[in-house]
N, C-alpha and C positions, 0 to 999 in steps of 0.2 A: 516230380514236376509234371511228367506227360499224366498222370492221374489228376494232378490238379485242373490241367488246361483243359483236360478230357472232360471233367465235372462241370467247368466253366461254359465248355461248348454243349452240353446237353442242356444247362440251364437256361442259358439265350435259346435252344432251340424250343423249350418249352412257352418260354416270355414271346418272343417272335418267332413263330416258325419256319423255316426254310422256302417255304414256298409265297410268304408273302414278299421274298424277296430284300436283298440290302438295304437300298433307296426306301423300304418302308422302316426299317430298322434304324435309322440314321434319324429320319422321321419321329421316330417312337422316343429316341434317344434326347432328342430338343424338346419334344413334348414335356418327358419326366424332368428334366432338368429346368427347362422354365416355369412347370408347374408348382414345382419346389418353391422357386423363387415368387413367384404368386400367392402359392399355399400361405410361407411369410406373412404376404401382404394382408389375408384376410384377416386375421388377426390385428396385425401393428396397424392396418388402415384407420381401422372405425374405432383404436385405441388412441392413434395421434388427434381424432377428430374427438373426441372425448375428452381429450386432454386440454384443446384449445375453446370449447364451450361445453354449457350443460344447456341449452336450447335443445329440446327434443325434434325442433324442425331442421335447423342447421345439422343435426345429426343424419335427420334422414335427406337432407337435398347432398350431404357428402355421397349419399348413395345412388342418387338421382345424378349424381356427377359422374358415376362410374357407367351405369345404366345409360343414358340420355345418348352418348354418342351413335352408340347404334342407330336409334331413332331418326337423329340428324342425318349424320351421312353415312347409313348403312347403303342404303341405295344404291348412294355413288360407289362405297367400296366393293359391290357388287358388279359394278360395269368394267370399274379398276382391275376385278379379278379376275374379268374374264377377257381380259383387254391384255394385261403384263405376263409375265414370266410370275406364276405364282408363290415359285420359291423365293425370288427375290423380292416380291413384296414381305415376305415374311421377315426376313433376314437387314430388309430397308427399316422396317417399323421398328422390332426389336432391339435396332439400334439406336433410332428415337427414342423410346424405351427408355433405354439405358442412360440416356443426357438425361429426362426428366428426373428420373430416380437421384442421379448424380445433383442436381440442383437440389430436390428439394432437400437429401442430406448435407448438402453445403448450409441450406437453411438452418436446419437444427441444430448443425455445430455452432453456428454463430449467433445460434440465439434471434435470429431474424424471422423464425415460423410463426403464423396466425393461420386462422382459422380460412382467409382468401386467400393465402399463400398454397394451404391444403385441398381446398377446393378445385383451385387451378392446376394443381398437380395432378387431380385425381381425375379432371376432365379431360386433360392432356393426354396421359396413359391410357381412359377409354376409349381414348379415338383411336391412337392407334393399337390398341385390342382389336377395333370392330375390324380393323384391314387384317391383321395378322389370321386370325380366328378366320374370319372368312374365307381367305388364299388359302390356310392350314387346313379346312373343310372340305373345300375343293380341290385339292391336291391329293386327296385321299383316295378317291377313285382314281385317280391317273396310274397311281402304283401298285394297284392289286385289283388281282379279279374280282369279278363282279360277288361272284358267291363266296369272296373271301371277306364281301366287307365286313358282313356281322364280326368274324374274329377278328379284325383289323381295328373298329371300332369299341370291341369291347376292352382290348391290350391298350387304346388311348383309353378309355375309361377305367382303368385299372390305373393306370398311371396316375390321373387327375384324382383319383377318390383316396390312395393311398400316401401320396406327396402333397397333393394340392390340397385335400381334405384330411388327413389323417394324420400324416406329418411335419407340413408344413404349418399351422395354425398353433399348435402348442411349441413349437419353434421359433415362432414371431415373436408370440408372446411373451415367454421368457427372453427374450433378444431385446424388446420392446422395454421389459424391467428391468434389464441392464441398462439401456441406454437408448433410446427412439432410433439415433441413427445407427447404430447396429443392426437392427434390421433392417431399413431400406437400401443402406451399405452392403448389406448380404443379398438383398433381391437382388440390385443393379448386377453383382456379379454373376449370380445364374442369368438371368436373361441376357449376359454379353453371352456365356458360354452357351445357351441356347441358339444363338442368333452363327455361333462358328460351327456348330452338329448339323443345324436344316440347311446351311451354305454347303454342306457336301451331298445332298440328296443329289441325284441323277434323277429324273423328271423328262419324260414325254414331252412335247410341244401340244399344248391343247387348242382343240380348235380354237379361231380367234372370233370373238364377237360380229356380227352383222355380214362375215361370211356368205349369208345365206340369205342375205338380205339383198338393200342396195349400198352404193358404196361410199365410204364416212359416215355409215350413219350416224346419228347425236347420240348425247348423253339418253336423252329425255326420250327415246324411238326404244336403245337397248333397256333401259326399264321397265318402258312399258311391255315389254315383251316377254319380259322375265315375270312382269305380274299375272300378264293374260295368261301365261303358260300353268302359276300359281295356281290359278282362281278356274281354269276348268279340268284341272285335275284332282276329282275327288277326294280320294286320300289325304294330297300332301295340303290340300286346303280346307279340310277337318283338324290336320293337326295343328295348322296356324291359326285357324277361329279358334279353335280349344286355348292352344297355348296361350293366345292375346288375354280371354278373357279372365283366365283361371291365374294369370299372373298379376292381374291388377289385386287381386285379391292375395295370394302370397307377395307382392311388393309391400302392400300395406302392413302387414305385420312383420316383413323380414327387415325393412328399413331404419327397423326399429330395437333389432334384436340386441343388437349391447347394450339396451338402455333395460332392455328386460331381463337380459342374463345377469346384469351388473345390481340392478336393483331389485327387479320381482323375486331372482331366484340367490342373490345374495353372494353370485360370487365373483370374485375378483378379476384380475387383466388373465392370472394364468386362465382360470375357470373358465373365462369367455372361450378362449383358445379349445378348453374342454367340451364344449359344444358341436364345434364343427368335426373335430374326431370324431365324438360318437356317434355323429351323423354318418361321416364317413365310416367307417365300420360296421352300420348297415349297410352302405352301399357294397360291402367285400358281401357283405350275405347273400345282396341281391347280382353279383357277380354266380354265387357259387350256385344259386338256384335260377339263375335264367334257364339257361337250358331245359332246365325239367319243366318252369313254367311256361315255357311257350312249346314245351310240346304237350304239354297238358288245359292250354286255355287258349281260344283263339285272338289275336291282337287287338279286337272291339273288347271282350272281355278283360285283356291286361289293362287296357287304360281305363276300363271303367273300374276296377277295382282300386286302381293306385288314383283315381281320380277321389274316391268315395273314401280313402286312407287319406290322401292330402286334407281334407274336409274336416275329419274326426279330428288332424293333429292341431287343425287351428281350435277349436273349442278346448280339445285337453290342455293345452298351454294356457287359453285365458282363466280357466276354472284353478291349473293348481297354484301351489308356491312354493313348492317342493322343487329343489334339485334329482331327487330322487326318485320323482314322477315324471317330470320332465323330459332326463335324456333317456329312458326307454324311448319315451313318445317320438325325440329326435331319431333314434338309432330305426326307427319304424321308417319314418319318413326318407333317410336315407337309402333302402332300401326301395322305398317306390319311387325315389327320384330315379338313381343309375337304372332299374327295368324302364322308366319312363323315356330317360333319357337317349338309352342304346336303341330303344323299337323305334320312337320315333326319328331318329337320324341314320339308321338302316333301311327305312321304308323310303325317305326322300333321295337319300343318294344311289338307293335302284332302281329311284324313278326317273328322275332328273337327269338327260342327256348334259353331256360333258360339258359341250360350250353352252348352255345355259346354268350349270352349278353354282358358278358366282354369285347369279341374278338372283334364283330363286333364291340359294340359300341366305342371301343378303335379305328378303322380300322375308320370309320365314325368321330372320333375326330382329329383324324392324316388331313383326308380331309381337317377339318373346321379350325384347327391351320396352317397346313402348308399352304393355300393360306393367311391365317395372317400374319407369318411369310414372306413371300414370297411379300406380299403388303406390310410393313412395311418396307423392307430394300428399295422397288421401292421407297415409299413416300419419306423416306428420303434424298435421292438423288434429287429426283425431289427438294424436297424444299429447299435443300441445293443448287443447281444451280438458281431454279428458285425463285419462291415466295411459299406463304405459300398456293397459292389457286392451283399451277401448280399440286396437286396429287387431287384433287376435277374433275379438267378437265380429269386426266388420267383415273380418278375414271367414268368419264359419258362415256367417249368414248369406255374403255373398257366392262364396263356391257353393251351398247347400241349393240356392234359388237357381244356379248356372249349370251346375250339376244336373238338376229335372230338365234344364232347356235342352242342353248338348247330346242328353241319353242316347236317344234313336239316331242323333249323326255320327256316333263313334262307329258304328257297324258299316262304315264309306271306308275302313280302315284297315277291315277284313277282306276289301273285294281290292287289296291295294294294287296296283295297274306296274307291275314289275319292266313292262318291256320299254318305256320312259314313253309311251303316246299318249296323248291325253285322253281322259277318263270322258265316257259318253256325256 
């Protein structure tokens, strides 16, 4: 028995190390278990909304539903985060969360779901994503050190890629082909049990908004302050023009993707599910080779390669019709998403002082939803006129032409400003 526990304690100290601390551990522990119940979701989502239409546009505005809230009131949730107790926004939402889930499987059992019933569910739950995500973002630096973020942020990206992407989607899936509300029945319950792990964090008091200002300041005074702060630091406002622009063009053809896994490449509800794995399963690659890549390339370089791989993966999808060509091409893409993902959210929260984390990061989330938003309604159109591969082409031509504009500003990324003042 002491050999067992013994085994069990060296394994959490590998997963979480000791020095990042409990309160990040309890953290990590909400993360994988909501993520789960998310992972679920990608799958059973854009398979209920398939279910209730074959419009290629309603398909992708379910996506634009999930996306859009950020856009809306990222801002505010931004002010909110850095205004509250950030654990208890988490654990406030989550439990919102939890009613919507619960409804819309009341829906399904009785037969009462449509296609606006899905919509409104899925708008519901982005919203309170964009609050959860952002407090969850900004919490991270309160409970570990500074030169612990990169391993703090790669153990949550290890969680997301392996639950949320890896195991969680062919678990919808098949959940979905038993029964639709099987699977939102099973979300709802991980994110309750997510929503009681982050209610035990132990959490710093972070400085409170406008502090430093004058006093009450407005909504609309703390934003703006979180954007000027944005916008003249070089780095972290490289990586939100890039992000903005380069996701109008992945929205366009991701908003689309069950209509092209299910029809270009031929396969079914589990299949779909088998997409996002393989994805996810590059991203374990791009786990096991960060390290060596970033000590062998400097950060202008990582993103102009994963930028120049995003590009190539839109054209290889629109040319083949191959499953068998395809999820390589996925499992690639995976890969440069998690290195994309970890550099870029390591760089902003070493730069971004505590009580502005909220803002900015909220200011940075608006970037990365509204070119979603924004590809998403493009995609729909395209495929609604065209085919279902017509937003994959808009997809390579656009990153290919954004790709020549952005080249020389990625090297802002390399001189990134670690001590959180802003950039000359």
């Amino acid at each position: 028995m002491g050999v067992t526990v013994g085994r069990r304690g060296r394994v959490v100290d590998v997963v979480a190390p000791r020095r990042l601390g409990t309160p990040f551990r309890w953290l990590l522990a909400s993360s994988w278990t909501s993520n789960l119940g998310d992972g679920i979701a990608v799958a059973a989502g854009p398979l209920l909304v398939a279910a209730q239409t074959d419009s290629a546009f309603l398909v992708s505005m379910a996506a634009a539903a999930v996306w859009a809230p950020a856009l809306l009131v990222g801002l505010h949730a931004g002010v909110v985060t850095d205004r509250v107790d950030r654990r208890r926004i988490v654990v406030a939402v989550d439990l919102v969360r939890v009613a919507v889930l619960v409804v819309l499987t009341a829906s399904i059992l009785t037969d009462t779901v449509s296609i606006a019933v899905v919509l409104v569910a899925l708008l519901a739950l982005g919203t309170a994503e964009t609050f959860a995500d952002n407090a969850s973002a900004a919490l991270l630096p309160m409970l570990v050190a500074r030169d612990d973020l990169a391993v703090a942020n790669a153990r949550l990206q290890t969680g997301f890629l392996t639950v949320n992407q890896l195991a969680g989607p062919p678990l919808g899936a098949a959940l979905f082909a038993a029964g639709a509300a099987w699977a939102f029945g099973a979300q709802a319950v991980l994110v309750l049990l997510g929503a009681v792990l982050v209610a035990r964090v132990a959490a710093p008091t972070a400085p409170r908004a406008g502090r430093s200002g004058p006093t009450g300041t407005s909504v609309r005074h703390e934003i703006a302050e979180g954007l000027r702060w944005l916008w003249h630091h070089a780095a972290v406002r490289t990586l939100a023009i890039v992000i903005l622009v380069f996701n109008v063009t992945y929205g366009a053809a991701w908003s689309v993707l069950v209509l092209y896994a299910t029809e270009r490449l031929g396969l079914g509800e589990v299949g779909f599910g088998l997409v996002t794995t393989v994805t996810a399963a590059g991203g374990l690659l791009g786990i096991v080779s960060y390290g060596w890549i970033t000590r062998h390339l400097s950060l202008g370089d990582v993103m102009r390669v994963g930028l120049v791989i995003e590009t190539l993966t839109h054209a290889a999808l629109a040319l083949t019709t191959s499953a068998w060509v395809a999820l390589p091409v996925f499992f690639v893409f995976g890969a440069h998403a998690f290195v994309w993902g970890t550099t870029s959210t390591t760089v902003r929260q070493r730069a971004v002082p505590t009580e502005l984390q909220g803002r900015v990061g909220a200011a940075y989330r608006v970037a990365v939803f509204g070119g979603l938003v924004v590809g998403a309604g493009v995609g729909g159109v395209l495929a609604q006129v065209g085919s279902v591969t017509t937003p994959f082409w808009f997809a390579f031509a656009g990153s290919a032409v954004l790709l020549v504009l952005v080249w020389p500003q990625l090297s802002h990324i390399a001189h990134a400003d670690d001590t959180g003042e802003p950039a000359p």
